[in-house]
SEBA-287096 format. One record per residue (C-alpha): residue in three letters; x, y, z; residue number from 1. Coordinates in Angstrom, 2 decimals, padded with zeros to 5 digits, always signed. Layout:
N
@res:ALA	east:X	north:Y	up:Z	n:NUM;
...
//
This chain:
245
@res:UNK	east:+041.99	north:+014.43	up:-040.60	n:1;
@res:UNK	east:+038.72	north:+014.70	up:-039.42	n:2;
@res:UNK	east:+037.43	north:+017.24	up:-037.27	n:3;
@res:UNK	east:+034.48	north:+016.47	up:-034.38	n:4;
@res:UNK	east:+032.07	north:+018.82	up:-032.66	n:5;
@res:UNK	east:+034.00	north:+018.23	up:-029.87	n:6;
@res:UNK	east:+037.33	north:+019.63	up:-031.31	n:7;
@res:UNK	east:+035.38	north:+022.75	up:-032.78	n:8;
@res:UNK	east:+033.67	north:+023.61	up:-029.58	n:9;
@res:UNK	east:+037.43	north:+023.43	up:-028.00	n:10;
@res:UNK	east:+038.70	north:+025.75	up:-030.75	n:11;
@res:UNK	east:+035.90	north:+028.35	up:-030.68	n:12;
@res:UNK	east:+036.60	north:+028.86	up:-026.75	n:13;
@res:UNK	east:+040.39	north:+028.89	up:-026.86	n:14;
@res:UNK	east:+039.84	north:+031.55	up:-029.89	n:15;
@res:UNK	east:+037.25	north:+033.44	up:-027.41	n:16;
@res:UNK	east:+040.05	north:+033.63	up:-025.11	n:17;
@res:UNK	east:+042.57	north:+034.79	up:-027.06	n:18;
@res:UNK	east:+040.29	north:+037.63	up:-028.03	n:19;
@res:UNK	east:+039.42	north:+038.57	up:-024.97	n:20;
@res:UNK	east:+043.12	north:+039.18	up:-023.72	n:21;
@res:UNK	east:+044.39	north:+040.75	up:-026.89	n:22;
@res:UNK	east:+041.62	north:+043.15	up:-025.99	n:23;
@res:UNK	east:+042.53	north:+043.96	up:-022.59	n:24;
@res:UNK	east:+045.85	north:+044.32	up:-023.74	n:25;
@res:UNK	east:+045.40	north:+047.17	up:-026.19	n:26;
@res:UNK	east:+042.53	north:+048.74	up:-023.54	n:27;
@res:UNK	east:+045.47	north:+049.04	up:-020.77	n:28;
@res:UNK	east:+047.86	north:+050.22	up:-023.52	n:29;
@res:UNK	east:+046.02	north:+052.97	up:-024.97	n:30;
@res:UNK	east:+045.23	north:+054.14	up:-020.98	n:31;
@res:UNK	east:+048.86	north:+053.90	up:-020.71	n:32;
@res:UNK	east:+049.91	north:+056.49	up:-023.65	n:33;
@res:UNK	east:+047.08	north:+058.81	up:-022.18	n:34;
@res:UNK	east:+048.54	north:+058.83	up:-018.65	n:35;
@res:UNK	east:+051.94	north:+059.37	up:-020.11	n:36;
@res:UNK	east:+051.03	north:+061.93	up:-022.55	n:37;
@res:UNK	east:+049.67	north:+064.03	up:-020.27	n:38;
@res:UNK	east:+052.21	north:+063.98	up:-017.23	n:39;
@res:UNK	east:+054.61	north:+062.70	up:-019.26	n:40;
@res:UNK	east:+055.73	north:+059.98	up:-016.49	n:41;
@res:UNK	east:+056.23	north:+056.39	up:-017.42	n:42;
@res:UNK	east:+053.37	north:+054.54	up:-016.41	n:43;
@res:UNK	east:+053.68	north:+051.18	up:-014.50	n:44;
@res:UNK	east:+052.32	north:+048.30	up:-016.33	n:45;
@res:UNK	east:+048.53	north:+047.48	up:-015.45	n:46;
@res:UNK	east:+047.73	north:+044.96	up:-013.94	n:47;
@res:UNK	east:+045.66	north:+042.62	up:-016.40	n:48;
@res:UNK	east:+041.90	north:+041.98	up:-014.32	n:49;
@res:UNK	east:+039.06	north:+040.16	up:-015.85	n:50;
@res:UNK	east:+035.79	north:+041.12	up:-014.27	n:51;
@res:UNK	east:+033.13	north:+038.13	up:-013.96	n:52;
@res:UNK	east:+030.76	north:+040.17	up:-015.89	n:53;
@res:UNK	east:+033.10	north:+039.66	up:-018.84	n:54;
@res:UNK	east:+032.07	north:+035.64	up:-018.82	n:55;
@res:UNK	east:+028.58	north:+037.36	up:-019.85	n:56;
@res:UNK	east:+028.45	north:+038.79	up:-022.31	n:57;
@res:UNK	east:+025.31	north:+039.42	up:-025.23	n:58;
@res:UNK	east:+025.30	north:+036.32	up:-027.32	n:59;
@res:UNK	east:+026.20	north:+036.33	up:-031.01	n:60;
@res:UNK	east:+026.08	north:+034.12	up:-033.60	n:61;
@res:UNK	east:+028.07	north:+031.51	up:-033.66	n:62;
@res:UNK	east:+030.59	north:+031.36	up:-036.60	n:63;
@res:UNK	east:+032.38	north:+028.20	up:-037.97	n:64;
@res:UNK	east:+035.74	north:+028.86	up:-037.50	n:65;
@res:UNK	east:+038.55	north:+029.27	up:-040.37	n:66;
@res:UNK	east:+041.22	north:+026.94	up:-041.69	n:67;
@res:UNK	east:+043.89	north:+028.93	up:-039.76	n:68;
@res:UNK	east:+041.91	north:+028.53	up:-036.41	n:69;
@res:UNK	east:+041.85	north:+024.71	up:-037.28	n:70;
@res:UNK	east:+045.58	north:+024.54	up:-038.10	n:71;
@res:UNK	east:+045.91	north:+025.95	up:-035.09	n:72;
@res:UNK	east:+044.24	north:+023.74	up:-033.29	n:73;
@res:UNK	east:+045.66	north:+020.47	up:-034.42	n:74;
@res:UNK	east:+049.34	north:+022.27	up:-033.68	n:75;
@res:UNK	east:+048.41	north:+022.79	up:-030.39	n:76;
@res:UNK	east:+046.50	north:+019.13	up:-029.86	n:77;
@res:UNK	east:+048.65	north:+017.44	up:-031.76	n:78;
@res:UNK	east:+050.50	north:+015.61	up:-029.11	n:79;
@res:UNK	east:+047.47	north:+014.49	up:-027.61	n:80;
@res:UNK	east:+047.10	north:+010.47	up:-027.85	n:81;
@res:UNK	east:+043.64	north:+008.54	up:-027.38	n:82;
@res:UNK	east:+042.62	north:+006.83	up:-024.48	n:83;
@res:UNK	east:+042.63	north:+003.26	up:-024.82	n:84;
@res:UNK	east:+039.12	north:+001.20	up:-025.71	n:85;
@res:UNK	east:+038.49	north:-001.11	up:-022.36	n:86;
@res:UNK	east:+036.62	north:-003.87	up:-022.83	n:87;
@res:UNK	east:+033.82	north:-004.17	up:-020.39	n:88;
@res:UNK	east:+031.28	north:-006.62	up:-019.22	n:89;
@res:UNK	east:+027.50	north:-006.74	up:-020.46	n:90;
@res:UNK	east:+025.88	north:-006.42	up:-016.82	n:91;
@res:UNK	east:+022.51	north:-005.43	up:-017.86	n:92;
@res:UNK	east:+020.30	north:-008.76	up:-017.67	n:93;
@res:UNK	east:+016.52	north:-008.79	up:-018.76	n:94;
@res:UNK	east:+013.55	north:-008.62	up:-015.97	n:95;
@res:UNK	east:+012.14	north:-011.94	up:-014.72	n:96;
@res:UNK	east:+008.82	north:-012.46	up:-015.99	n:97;
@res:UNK	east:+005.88	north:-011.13	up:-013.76	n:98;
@res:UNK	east:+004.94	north:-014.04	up:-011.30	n:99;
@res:UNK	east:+002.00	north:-013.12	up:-008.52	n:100;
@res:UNK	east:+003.33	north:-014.99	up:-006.11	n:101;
@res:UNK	east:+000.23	north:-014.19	up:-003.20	n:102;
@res:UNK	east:-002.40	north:-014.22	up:-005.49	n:103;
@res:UNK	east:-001.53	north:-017.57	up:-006.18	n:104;
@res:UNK	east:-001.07	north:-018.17	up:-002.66	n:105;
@res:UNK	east:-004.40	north:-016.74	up:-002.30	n:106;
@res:UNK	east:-006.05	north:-019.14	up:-004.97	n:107;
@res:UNK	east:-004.83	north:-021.84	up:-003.27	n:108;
@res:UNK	east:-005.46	north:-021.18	up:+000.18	n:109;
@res:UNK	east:-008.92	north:-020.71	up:-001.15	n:110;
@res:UNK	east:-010.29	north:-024.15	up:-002.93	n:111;
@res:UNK	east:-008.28	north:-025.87	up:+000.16	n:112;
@res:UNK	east:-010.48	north:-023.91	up:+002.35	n:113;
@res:UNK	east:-013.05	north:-024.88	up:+000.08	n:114;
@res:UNK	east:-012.73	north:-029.05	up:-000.41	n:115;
@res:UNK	east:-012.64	north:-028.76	up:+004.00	n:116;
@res:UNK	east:-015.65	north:-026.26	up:+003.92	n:117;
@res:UNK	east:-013.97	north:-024.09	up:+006.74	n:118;
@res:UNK	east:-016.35	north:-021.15	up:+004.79	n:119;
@res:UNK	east:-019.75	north:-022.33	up:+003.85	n:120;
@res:UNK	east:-021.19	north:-020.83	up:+000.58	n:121;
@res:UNK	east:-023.65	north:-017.05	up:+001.97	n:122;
@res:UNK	east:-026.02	north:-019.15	up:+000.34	n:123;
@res:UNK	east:-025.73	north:-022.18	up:+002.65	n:124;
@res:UNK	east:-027.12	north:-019.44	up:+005.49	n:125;
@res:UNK	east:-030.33	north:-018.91	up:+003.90	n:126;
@res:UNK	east:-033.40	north:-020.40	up:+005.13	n:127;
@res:UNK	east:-033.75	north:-024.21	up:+003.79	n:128;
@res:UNK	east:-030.52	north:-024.16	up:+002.10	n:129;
@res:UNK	east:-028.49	north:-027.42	up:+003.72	n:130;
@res:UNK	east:-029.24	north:-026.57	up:+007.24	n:131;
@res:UNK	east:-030.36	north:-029.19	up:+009.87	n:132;
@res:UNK	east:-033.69	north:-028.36	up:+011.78	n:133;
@res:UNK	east:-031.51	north:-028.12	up:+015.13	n:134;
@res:UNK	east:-029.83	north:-025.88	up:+013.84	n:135;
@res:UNK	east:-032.22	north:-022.52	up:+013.62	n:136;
@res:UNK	east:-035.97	north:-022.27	up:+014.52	n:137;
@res:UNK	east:-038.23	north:-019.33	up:+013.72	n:138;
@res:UNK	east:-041.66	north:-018.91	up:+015.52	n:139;
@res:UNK	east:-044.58	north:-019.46	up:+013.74	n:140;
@res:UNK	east:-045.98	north:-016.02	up:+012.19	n:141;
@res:UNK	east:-042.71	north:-014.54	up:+012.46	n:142;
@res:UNK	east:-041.18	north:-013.04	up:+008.92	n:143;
@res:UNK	east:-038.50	north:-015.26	up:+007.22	n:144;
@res:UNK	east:-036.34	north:-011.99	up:+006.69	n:145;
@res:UNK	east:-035.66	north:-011.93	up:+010.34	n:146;
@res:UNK	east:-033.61	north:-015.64	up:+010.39	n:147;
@res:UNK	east:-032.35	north:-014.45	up:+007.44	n:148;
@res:UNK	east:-030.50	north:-011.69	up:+008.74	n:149;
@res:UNK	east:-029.99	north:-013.01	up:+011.96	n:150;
@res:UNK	east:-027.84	north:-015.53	up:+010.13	n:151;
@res:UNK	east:-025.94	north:-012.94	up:+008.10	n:152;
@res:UNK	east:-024.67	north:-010.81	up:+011.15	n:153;
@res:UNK	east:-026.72	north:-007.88	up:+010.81	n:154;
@res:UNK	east:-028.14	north:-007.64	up:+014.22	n:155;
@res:UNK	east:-026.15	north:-006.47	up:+016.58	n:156;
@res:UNK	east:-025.10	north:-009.20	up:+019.62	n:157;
@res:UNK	east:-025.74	north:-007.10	up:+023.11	n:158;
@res:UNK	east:-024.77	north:-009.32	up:+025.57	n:159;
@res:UNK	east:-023.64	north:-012.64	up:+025.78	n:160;
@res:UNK	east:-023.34	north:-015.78	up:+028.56	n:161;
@res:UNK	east:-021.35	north:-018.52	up:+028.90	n:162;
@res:UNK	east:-022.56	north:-021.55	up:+030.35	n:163;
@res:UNK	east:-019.29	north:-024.01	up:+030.08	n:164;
@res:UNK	east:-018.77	north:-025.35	up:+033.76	n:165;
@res:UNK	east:-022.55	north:-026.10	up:+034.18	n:166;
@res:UNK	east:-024.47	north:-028.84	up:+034.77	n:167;
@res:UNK	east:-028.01	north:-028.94	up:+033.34	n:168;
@res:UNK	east:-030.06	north:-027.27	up:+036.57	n:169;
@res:UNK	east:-027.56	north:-024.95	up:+036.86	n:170;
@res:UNK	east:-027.55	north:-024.19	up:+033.17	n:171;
@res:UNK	east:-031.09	north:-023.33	up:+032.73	n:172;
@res:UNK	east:-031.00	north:-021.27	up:+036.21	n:173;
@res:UNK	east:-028.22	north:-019.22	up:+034.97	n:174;
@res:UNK	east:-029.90	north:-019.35	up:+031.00	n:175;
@res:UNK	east:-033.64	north:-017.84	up:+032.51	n:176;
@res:UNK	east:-031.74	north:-015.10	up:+034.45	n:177;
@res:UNK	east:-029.95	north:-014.03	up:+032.12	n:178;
@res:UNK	east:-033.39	north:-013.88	up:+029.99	n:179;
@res:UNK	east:-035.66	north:-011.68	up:+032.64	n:180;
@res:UNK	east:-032.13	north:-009.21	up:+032.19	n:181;
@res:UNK	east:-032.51	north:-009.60	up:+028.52	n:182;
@res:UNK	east:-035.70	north:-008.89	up:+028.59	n:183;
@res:UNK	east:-035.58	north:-005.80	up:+031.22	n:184;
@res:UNK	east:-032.83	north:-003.65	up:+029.36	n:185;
@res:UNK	east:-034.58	north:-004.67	up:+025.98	n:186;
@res:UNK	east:-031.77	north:-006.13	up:+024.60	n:187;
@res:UNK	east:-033.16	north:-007.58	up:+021.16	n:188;
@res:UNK	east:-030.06	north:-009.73	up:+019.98	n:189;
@res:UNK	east:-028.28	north:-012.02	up:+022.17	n:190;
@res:UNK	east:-025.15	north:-014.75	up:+022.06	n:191;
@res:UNK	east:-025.68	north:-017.99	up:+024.03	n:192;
@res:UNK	east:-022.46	north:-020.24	up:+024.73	n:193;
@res:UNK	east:-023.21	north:-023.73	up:+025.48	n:194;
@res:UNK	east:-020.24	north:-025.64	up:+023.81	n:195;
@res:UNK	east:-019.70	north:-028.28	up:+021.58	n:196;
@res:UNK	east:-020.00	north:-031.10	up:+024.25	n:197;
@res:UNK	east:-016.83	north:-032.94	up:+023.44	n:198;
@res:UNK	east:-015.79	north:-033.36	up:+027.27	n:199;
@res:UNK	east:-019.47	north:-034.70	up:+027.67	n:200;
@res:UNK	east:-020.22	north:-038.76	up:+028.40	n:201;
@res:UNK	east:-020.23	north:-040.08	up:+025.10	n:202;
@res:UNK	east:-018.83	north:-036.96	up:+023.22	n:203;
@res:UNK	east:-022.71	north:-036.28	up:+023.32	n:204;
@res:UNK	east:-023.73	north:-032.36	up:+023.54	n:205;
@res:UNK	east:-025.97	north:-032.07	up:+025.86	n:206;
@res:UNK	east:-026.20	north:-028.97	up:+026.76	n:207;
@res:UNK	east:-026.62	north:-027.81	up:+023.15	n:208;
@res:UNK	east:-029.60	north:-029.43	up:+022.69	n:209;
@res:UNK	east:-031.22	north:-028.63	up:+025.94	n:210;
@res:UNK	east:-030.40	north:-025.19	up:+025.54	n:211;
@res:UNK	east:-032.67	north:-024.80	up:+022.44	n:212;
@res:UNK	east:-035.23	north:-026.74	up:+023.72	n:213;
@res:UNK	east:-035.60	north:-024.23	up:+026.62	n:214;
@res:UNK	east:-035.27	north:-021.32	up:+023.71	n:215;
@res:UNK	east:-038.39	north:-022.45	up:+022.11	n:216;
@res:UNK	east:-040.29	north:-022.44	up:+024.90	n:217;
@res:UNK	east:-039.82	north:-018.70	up:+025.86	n:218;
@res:UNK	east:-042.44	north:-016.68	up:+024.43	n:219;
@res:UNK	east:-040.05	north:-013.84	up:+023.64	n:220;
@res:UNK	east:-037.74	north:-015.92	up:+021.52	n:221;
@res:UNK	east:-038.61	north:-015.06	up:+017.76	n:222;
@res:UNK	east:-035.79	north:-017.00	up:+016.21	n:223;
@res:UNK	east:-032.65	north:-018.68	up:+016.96	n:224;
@res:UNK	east:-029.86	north:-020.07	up:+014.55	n:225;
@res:UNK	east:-025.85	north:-021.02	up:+014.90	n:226;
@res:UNK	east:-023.42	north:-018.11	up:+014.42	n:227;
@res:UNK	east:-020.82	north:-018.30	up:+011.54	n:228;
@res:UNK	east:-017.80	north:-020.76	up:+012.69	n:229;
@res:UNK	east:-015.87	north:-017.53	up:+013.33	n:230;
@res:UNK	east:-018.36	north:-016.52	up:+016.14	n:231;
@res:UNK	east:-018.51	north:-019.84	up:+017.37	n:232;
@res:UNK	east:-020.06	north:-022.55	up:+015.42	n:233;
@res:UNK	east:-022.31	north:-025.28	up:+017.02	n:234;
@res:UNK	east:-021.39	north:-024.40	up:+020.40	n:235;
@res:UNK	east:-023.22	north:-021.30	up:+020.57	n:236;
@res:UNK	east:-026.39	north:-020.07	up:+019.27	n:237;
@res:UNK	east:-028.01	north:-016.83	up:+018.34	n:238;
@res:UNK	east:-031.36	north:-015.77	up:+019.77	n:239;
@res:UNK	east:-033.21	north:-013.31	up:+018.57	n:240;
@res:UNK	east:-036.11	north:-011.39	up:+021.29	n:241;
@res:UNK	east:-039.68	north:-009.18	up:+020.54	n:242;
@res:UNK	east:-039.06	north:-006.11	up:+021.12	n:243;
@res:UNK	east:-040.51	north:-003.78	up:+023.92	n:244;
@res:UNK	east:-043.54	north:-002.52	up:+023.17	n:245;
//
């Protein structure tokens, strides 16, 4: 019959215990025949206590144990029967494969954006690069650089007006005001609103092209261009002023 690890471990603490009582046995004996040698009275029996220091005590080598402590092991297991083998499902099922579900998402949302040109190519901003003489002007003398950024977003837009709801006097009334204000708090980068002229005669934008028509003719304006379609599109325009000096 074989013996496990298991079954020796069992034995070696069952033996421990054994010990330990057998010695607290002959300890309260031996106090016994000293009390009752020495007043002659017949001592109660102790009472057997096991202090919880007792569970510690200096470690010592462990040493197999003998055929008798084995024999007396299986005598005392030997009515022991083995639990019975259940048979039990395989649950454990293999990870689905990595699949980047928004990145692909992403991808796609991206060359449809693309074959619709919602998001011109940074390069299509540049100066010359598939832009229609409408839309962007730069005076004479004036550095290239400034359109350039102007297109890119990197001035920043002080004030703005909206000119929707106006007829063409009123327009350039309200456009000219709103100039001499420009102008008097030195405001260098400005946001002009004129829509996209679809509720015009004709779908025809008027107002669009009148407004830059009147932007060319101010002195102050250095450059002009349309903002990205997120900032509105062709129915506003970026100006550009000089500086105070």
């Amino acid at each position: 019959m074989a013996v496990s690890g298991k079954d020796l471990s069992a034995l070696a603490a069952l033996i421990k215990t054994e010990r330990k009582l057998s010695r607290h046995e002959r300890r309260a004996a031996a106090r016994a025949s000293e009390v009752a040698a020495s007043d002659d009275v017949a001592p109660a029996a102790p009472e057997l206590k096991i202090s919880f220091a007792d569970y510690f005590r200096p470690w010592s080598e462990y040493k197999a144990p003998s055929d008798k402590d084995r024999e007396l092991f299986r005598s005392v297991v030997k009515d022991a029967v083995p639990l019975a083998t259940v048979a039990t499902a395989n649950v454990r099922r293999s990870p689905p494969q990595p699949n980047p579900v928004h990145r692909d998402a992403d991808e796609q949302a991206a060359l449809a954006a693309s074959q619709l040109a919602l998001y011109p190519s940074p390069m299509s901003w540049d100066i010359g690069a598939d832009i229609e003489d409408e839309q962007s002007y730069l005076r004479a003398g004036v550095s290239p650089d400034l359109l350039r950024k102007l297109r890119r977003g990197q001035w920043t837009i002080n004030a703005e007006i909206d000119l929707h709801n106006h007829n063409q006097d009123e327009a350039h009334e309200a456009l000219m005001e709103f100039m001499r204000k420009a102008r008097a708090a030195d405001w260098r980068c400005l946001r002009i609103i004129h829509g996209k002229g679809l509720s015009s005669h004709q779908k025809i934008p008027v107002l669009r092209n009148k407004v830059r028509r009147w932007l060319q003719l101010k002195d102050e304006v250095l450059a002009y261009c349309e903002p990205r379609p997120n900032g509105g599109g062709s129915g506003a325009v970026l100006v550009l002023l000089k500086g105070a000096r």
